[in-house]
Kinemage of the C-alpha trace (Angstrom):
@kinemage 1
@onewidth
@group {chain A} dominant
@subgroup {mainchain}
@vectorlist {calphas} color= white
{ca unk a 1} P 0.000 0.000 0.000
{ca unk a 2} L 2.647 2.367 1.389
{ca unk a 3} L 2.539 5.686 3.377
{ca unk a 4} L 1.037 9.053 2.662
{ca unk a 5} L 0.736 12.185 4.273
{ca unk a 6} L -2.148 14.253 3.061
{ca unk a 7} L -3.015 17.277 4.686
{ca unk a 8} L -6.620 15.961 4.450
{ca unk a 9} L -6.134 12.733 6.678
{ca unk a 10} L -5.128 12.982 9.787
{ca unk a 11} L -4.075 16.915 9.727
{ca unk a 12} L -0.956 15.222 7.828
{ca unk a 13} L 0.396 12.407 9.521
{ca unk a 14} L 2.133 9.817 7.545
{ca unk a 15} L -0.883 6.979 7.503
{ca unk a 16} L -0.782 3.744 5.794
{ca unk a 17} L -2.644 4.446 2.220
{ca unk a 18} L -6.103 3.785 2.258
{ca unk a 19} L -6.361 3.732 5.867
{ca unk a 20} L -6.381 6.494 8.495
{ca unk a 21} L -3.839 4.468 10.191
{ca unk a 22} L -1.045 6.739 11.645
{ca unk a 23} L 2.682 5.410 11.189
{ca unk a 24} L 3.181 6.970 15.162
{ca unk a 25} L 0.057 4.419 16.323
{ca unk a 26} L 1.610 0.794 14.816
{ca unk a 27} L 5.511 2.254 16.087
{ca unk a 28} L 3.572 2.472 19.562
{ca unk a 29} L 2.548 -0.982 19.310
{ca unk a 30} L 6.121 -1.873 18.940
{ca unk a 31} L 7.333 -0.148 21.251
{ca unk a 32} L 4.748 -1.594 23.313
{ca unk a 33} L 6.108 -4.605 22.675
{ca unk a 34} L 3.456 -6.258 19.891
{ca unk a 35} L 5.078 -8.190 17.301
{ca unk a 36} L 4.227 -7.723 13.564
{ca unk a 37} L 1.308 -10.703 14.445
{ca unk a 38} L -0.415 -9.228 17.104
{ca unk a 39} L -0.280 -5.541 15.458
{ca unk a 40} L -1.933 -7.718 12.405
{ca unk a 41} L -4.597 -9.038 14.818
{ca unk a 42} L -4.883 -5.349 16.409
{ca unk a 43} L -5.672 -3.633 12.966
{ca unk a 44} L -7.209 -6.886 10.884
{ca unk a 45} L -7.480 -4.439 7.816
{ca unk a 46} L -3.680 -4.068 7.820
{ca unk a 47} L -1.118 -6.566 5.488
{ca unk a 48} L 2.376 -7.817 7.187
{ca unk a 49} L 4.240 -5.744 4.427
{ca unk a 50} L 1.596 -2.422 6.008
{ca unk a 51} L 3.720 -2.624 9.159
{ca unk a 52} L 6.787 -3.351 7.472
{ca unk a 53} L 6.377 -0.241 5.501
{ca unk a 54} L 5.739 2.158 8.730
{ca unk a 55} L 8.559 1.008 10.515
{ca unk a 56} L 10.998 1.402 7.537
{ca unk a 57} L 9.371 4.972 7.161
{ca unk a 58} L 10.742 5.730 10.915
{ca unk a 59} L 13.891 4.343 10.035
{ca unk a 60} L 14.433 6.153 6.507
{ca unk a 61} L 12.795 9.319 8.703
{ca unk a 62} L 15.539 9.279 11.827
{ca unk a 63} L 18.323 8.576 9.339
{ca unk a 64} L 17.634 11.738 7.131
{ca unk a 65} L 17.116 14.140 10.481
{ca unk a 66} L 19.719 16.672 10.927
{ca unk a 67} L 21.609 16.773 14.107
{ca unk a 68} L 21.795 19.968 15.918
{ca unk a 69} L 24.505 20.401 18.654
{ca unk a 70} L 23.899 22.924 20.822
């Protein structure tokens, strides 16, 4: 499916297309300590590759921040 942000959906939080699924909610679930399975039973309407897709969007997303010393 993939992520969007649309300023319509969500007031512009990256959401899993189709779905007004924000990224933030399934990388609380993991850092809640649900596995890809459980995540899948939390949100039936979701696919595996969904929640492989968010949490590769936070990755991608924390790699490309800048660092500001201060």
């Amino acid at each position: 499916m993939g992520i969007i942000a649309d300023p319509k959906v969500c007031h512009g939080k990256p959401v899993i297309k189709g779905t007004r699924i924000m990224v933030a909610n399934i990388l609380s679930l993991v850092a809640g300590g649900y596995d890809i399975q459980k995540i899948l039973e939390y949100y039936p309407e979701l696919k595996r590759q969904d929640v492989e897709e968010a949490i590769k969007y936070a990755i991608n997303t924390v790699q490309e921040e800048e660092l500001i010393m201060r």
